[in-house]
C-alpha positions in Angstrom: 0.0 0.0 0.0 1.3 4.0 -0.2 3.5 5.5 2.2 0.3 7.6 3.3 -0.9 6.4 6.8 -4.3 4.9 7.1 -6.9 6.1 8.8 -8.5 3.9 11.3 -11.8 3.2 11.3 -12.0 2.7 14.8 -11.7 4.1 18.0 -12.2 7.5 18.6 -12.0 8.3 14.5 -15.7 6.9 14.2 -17.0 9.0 17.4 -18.1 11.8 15.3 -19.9 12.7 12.2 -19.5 10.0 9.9 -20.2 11.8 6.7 -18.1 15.0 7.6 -15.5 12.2 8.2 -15.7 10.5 4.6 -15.6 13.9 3.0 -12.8 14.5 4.4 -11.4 11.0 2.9 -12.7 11.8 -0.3 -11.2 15.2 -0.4 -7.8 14.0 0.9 -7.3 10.9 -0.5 -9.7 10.5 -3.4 -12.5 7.5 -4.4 -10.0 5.0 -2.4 -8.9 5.4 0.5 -6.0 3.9 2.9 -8.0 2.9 6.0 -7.2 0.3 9.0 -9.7 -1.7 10.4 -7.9 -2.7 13.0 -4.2 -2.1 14.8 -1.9 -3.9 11.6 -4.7 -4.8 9.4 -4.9 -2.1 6.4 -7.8 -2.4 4.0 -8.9 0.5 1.0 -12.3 2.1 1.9 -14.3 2.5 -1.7 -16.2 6.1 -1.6 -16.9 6.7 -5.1 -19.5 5.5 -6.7 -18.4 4.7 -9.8 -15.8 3.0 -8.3 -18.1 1.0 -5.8 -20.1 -0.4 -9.0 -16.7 -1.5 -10.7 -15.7 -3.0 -7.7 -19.1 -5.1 -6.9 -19.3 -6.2 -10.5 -16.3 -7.1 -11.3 -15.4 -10.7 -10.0 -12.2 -11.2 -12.1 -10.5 -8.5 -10.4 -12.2 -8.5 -7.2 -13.1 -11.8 -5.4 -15.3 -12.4 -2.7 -13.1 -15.2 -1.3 -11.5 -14.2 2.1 -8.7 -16.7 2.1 -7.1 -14.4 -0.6 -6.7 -11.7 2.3 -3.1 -11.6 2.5 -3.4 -11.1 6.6 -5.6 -14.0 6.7 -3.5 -16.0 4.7 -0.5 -15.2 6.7 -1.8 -15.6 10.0 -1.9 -12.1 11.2 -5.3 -12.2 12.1 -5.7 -12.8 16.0 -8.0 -15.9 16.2 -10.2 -13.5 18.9 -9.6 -9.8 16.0 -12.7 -8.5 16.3 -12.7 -8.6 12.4 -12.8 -12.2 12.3 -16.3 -12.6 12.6 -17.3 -10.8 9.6 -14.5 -11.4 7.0 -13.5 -15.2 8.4 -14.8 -17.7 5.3 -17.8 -19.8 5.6 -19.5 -21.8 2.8 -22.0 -19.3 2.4 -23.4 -16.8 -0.7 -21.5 -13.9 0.9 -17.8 -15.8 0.5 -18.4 -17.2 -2.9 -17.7 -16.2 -6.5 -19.1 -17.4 -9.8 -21.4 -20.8 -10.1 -20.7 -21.2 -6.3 -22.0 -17.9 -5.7 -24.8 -18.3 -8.2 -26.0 -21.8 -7.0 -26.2 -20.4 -3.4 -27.8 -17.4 -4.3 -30.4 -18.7 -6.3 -31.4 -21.1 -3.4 -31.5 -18.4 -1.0 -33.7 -15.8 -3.4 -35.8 -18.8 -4.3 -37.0 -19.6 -0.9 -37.5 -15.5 -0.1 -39.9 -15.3 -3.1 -41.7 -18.1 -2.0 -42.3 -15.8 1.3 -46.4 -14.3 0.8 -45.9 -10.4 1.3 -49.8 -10.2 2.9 -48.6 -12.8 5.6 -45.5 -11.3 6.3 -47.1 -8.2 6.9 -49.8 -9.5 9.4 -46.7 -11.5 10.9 -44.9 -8.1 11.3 -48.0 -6.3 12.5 -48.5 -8.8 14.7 -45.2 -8.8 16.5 -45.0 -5.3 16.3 -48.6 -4.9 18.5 -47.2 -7.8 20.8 -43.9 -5.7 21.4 -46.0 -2.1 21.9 -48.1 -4.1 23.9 -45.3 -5.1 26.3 -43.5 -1.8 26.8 -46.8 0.1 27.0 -47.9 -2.4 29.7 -45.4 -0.7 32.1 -45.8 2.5 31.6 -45.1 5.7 28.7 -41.8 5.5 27.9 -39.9 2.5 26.2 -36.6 2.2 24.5 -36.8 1.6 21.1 -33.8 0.3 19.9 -33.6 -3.4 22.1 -37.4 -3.5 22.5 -38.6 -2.7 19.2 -36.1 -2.1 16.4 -34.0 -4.9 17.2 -36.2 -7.2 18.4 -39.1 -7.0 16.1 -36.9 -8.3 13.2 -35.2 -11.1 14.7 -38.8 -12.4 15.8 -40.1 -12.1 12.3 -37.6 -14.0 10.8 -37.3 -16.9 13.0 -40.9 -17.3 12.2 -40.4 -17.2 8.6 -37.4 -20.0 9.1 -39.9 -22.0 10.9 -38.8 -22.2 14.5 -41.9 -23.0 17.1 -42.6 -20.1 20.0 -40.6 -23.1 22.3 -37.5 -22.6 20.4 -37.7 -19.5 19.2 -36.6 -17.4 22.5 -33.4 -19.4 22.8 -32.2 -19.1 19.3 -33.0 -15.7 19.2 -30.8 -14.9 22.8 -28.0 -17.0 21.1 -28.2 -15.0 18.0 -27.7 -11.6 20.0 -24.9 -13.0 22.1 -23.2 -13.9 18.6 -23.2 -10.7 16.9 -22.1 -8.7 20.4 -18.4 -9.4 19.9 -18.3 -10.3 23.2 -16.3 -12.3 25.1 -19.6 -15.2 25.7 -19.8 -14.4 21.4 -18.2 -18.3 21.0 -20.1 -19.9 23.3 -23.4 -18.5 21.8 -21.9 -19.3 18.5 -21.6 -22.8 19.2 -25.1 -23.0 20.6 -26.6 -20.9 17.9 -25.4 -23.6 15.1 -26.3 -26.4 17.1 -29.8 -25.1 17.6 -29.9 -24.5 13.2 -28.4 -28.1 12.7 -31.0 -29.7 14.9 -33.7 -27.0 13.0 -32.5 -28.8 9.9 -33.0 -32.0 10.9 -36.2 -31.6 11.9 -37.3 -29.8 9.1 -35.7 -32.8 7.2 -38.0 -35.0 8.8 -41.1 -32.8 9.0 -40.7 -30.3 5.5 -43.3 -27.1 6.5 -44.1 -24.1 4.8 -40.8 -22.2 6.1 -37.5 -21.3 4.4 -35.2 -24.0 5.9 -37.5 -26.4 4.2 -37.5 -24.5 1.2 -33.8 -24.6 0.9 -33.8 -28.4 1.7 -35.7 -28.9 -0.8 -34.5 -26.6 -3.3 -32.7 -28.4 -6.6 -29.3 -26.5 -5.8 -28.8 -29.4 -3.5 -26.9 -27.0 -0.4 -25.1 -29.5 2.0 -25.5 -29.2 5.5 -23.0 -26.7 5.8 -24.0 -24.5 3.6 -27.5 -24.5 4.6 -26.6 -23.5 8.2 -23.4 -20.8 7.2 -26.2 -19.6 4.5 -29.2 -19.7 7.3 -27.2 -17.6 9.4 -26.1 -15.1 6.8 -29.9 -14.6 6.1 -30.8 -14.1 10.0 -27.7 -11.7 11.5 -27.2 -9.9 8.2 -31.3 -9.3 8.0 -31.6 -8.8 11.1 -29.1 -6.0 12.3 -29.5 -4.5 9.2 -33.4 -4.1 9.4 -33.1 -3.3 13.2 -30.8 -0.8 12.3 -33.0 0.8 9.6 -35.6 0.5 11.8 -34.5 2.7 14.5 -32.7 5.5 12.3 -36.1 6.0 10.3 -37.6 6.3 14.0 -35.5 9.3 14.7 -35.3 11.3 11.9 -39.0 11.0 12.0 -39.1 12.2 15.9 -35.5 14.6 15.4 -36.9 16.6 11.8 -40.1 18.6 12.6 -39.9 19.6 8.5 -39.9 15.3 7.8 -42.6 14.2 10.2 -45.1 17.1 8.8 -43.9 16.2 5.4 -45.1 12.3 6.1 -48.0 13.2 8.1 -49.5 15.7 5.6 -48.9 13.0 2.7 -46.1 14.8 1.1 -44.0 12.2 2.1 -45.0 8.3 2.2 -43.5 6.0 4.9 -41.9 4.4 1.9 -40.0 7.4 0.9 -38.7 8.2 4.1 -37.6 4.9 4.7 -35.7 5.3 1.2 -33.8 8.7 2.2 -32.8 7.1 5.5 -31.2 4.5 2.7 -29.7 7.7 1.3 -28.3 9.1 4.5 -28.0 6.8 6.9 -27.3 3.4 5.6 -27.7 0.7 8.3 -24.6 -0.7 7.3 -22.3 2.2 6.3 -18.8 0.1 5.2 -19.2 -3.4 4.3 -16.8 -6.3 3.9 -15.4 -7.0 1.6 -14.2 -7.5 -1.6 -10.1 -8.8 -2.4 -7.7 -8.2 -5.6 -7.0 -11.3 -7.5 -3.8 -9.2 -9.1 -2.1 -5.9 -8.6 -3.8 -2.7 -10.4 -3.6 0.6 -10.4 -7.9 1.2 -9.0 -9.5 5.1 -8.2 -5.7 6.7 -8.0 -4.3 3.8 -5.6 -2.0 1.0 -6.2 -3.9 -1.8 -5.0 -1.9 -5.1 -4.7 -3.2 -8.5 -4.9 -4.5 -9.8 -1.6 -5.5 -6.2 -0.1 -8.8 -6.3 0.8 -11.5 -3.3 -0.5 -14.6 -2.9 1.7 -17.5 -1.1 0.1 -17.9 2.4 1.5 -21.9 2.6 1.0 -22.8 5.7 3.2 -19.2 7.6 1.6 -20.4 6.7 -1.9 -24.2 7.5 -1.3 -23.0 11.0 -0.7 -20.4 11.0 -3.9 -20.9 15.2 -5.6 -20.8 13.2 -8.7 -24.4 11.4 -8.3 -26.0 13.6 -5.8 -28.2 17.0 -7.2 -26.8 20.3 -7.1 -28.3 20.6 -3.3 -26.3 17.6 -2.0 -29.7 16.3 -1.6 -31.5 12.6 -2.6 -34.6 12.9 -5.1 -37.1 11.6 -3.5 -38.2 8.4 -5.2 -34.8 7.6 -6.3 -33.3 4.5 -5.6 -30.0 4.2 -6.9 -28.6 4.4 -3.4 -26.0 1.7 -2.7 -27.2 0.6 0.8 -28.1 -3.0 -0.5 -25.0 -2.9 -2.5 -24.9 -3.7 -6.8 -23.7 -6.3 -8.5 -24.6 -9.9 -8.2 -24.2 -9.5 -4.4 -26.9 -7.5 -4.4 -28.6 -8.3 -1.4 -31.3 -10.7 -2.3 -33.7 -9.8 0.9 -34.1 -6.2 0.3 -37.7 -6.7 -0.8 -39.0 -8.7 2.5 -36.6 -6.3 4.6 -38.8 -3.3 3.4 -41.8 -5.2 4.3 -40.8 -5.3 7.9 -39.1 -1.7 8.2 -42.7 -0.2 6.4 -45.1 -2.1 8.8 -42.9 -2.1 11.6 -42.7 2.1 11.4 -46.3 2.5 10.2 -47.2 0.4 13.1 -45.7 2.1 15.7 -46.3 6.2 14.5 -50.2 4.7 14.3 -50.5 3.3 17.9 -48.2 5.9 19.2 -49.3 9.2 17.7 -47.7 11.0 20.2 -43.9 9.2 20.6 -41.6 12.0 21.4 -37.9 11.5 22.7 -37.3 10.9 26.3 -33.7 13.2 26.5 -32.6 15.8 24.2 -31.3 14.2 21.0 -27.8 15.4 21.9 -27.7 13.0 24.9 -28.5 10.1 22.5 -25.4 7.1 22.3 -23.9 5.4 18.6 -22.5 2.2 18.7 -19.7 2.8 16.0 -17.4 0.1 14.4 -15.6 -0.4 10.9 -18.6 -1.1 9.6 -21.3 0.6 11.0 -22.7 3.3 13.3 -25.8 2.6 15.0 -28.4 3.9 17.8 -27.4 2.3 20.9 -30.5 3.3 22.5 -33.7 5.4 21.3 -35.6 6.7 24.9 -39.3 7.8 24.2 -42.2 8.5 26.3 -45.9 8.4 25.4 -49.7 8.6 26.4 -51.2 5.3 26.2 -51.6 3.7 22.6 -54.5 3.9 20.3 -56.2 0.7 19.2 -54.4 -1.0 16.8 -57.9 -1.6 14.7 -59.3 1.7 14.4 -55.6 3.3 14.1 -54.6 0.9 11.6 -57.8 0.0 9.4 -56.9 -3.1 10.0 -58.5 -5.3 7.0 -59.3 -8.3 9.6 
């Protein structure tokens, strides 16, 4: 890599404004920029957009295959970096290139379209009144991020994957322990893919109308392996990701007077304003991560084989070069890159805006009044390389409206 010394994207670098930080990337350093992710392991941050497209779709040049990571492959990585969990290999659609990637991907967006959109959303309403229900049951005032945002996704999905109410709770405690990065992260990891490999078992002997039975069944023909590595991508990448848009579209809408008038008056829909949180506030702003098959010369940067690229989505979602005169999205448009481009594209978007529409329209109908508990500056971000999220949402509100009358609910 240059002589130039990267900027960690960690620590206190990623405690303030994110985007004032990538546009100071961009104007220092260009479309590519040198960036560590952690103390001795050095990566390129992709802020253009035009260079973010090149690099999703082409697979010649850039593979998806971590075991090309020169780091990785020299054993640099500390078996406990907290890195390792999202750029360690697994047999799964997110490590794959070519007919590997194809074959896994096409089982996995298979079985989502198989998913009935009008269930899904009674399944999210559902939830969503269980979980309002819960909080409101204690009093007016709630916090939004672990017992809505987060949780309300994570529900849904083990639903769709066709885990009982017995089971459910467990997996779903195992699940959050995983993605902490903590240190009781390997424990629950273990448990987590024990609890899938008996799910898939089970669903083996007894095929229902879920997704795990889908995938068993679909002509692919995933092995056991990749059906649990590919299980999990679909439930922590859907879920944090989802949880995250979530609670971001919750507080713009209770942070910007001018954006909650616009969406109560019907200037805006909850559609759009879940699209210009995509614009703005990607709920995953960096993701891992693509890695040179050869040395090039890519956006100004010699780039040598075995350096790793992670997508900058939030850095090039704010690129001058696609953005209006105003430095402002179009409303409607949705040639943001927070599901990425490319064949990687993620293949859950459509039943992830299912959940984020009903699960926001849900909750501004029942709770008409939500405002924020604190002032917004007293509000915490979880930051890491790869994203920078609400740790907690306070509110505080009268006493819901019923869900039928609020809602027009059909049934």
């Amino acid at each position: 890599m240059t002589s130039t010394a990267p900027i960690p994207l960690y620590g206190p670098t990623m405690d303030g404004d994110a985007a004032a930080l990538y546009e100071r990337m961009r104007a220092e350093h260009g479309p590519v920029v040198p960036v560590s992710l952690a103390p001795g392991l050095d990566a390129w941050l992709v802020l253009g957009h035009r260079e973010l497209l090149h690099l999703t779709r082409d697979e010649q040049y850039f593979s998806h295959d971590p075991r090309r990571w020169t780091p990785l492959r020299e054993g640099r990585v500390p078996r406990d970096s907290p890195v390792l969990p999202m750029v360690g290999w697994r047999p799964a659609l997110l490590y794959a290139d070519g007919q590997q990637h194809r074959r896994m991907r096409g089982a996995v967006a298979d079985a989502l379209a198989r998913v009935n959109g009008h269930e899904l959303i009674r399944s999210v309403r559902a939830t969503a009144e269980r979980l309002i229900g819960e909080f409101a049951a204690h009093g007016t005032e709630a916090e939004l991020v672990g017992q809505y945002a987060r949780a309300l996704p994570l529900h849904v999905v083990t639903g769709l994957l066709g885990i009982g109410p017995e089971a459910g709770p467990p997996l779903v405690e195992a699940i959050t322990t995983t993605v902490a990065a903590t240190a009781e992260s390997p424990e629950a990891s273990r448990r987590m893919s024990a609890m899938l490999r008996d799910l898939i078992e089970e669903k083996r002997r007894t095929p229902g109308d879920d997704l795990v039975s889908w995938l068993l069944e679909h002509s692919a023909g995933l092995s056991d392996d990749e059906l649990l590595h590919n299980i999990v991508v679909t439930i922590v990448a859907g879920n944090r990701t989802t949880g995250n848009w979530i609670a971001t579209t919750l507080l713009i809408l209770l942070t910007d007077p001018a954006f909650r008038s616009s969406l109560s008056r019907g200037h805006l829909t909850v559609d759009d304003a879940l699209d210009l949180v995509l614009w703005r506030f990607p709920p995953t702003q960096n993701f891992p991560a693509r890695y040179a098959t050869r040395d090039l010369s890519f956006g100004g940067q010699d780039v040598r084989a075995g350096d790793m690229l992670v997508l900058g989505l939030a850095g090039a979602n704010a690129d001058p070069e696609v953005l209006p005169a105003d430095g402002r999205p179009v409303v409607g448009n949705r040639s943001h890159l927070a599901f990425g481009a490319g064949p990687h594209t993620c293949p859950a978007q459509d039943p992830a805006r299912l959940i984020a529409r009903t699960a926001v329209d849900t909750l501004r109908h029942r709770l008409p009044d939500l405002e924020l508990a604190v002032e917004e500056s007293a509000l915490t971000w979880a930051a890491s390389p790869w994203t920078k999220e609400l740790a907690a949402l306070p509110v505080r509100f009268s006493r819901p409206a019923l869900a039928a009358t609020a809602l027009g609910d059909p049934r």
